[in-house]
N, C-alpha and C positions, 0 to 999 in steps of 0.2 A: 174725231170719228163721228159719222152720220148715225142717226136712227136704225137706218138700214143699214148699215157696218156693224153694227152693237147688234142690232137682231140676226146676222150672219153668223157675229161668231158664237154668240146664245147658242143658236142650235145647231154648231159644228160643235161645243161645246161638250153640251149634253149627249149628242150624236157617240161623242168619245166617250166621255164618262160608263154611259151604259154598255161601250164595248168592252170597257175596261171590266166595269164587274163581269158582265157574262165570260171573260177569258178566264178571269178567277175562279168562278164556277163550272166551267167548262169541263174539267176531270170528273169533279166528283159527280156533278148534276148526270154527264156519261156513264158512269159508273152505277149510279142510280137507276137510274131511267131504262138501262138495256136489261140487269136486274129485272127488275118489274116485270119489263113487258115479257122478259124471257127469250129474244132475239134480238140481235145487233144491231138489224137493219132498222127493226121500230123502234129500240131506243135512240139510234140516231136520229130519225124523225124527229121523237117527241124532243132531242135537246133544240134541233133545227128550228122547230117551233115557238119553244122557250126564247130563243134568241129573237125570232122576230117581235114576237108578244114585248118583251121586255123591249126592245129599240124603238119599235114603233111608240110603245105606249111613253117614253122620256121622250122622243123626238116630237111628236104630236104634241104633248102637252106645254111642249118648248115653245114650240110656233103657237099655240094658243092662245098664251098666257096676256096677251095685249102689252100693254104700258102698264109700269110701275103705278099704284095708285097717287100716287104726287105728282105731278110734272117733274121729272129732273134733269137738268142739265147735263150730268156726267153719264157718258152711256155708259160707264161701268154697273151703274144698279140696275139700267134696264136689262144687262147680261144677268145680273143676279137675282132679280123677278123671273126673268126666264128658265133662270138655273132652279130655283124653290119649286118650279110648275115639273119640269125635267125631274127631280129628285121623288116629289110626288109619288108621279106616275110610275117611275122605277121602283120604289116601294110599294104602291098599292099592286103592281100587278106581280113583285116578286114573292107578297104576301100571298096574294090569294093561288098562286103555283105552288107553293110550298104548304100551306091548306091543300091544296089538290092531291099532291105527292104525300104526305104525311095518311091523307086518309086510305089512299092507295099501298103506302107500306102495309097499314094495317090491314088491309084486306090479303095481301100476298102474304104476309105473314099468317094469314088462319086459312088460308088457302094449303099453304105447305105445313101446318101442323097438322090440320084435315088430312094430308095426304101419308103421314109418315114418314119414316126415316127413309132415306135413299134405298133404293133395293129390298124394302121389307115388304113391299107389295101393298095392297090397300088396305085402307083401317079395318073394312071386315074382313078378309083373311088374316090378320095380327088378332083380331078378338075372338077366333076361334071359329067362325060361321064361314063356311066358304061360297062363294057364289055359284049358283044352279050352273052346271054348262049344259050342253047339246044334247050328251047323250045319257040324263038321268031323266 
């Protein structure tokens, strides 16, 4: 196998790898995400998103990574220099999503304690004080 054979299947490689986790992810990150945003339509967005973020950033980093720092022979390690750059970049940007998401639970979460129980109407009318209307 050529240089350029070994860097093809590098980043068909990687290319899979990263689909494979986002299928993995794919329920529950859905599940999450339409949650959050509070419609279907933008959490499907934001997972749409997630996927490109995440494929790009392994597949880019795949083609990036150059040559093995050694010259080597066997284009199996050049596949697995490329794989280490691939892996990376699926890490660092599945981190910092998950950083994202994690801070955003916690704002929907004191967002809906702010608001109360379903049907109890708003925190000040539960505490006693009722809001002015039109005709006082």
């Amino acid at each position: 196998m050529t240089q350029v054979g070994a860097f093809i299947v590098g980043t068909l490689l990687s290319f899979a790898v990263a689909l494979g986790v986002l299928l993995l992810l794919r329920g529950r990150l859905t599940a999450i995400l339409t949650e959050l945003c509070e419609h279907e339509d933008r959490g499907k967005f934001w997972v749409a998103m997630v996927n490109v973020i995440v494929t790009l950033a392994a597949t880019l980093l795949s083609m990036t990574a150059g040559h093995p720092p050694a010259p080597v022979e066997a284009p199996f390690w050049s596949i697995v220099h490329q794989l280490e750059y691939a892996f990376g970049g699926m890490i660092a940007s599945l981190v910092v999503i998950a950083i994202v998401i994690g801070k955003s639970i916690t704002r929907f979460e004191e967002r809906t304690l702010a608001r109360g129980p379903k049907g109890a109407g708003s925190p000040r009318t539960q505490a006693g004080t009722s809001l002015p209307t039109a005709s006082t």
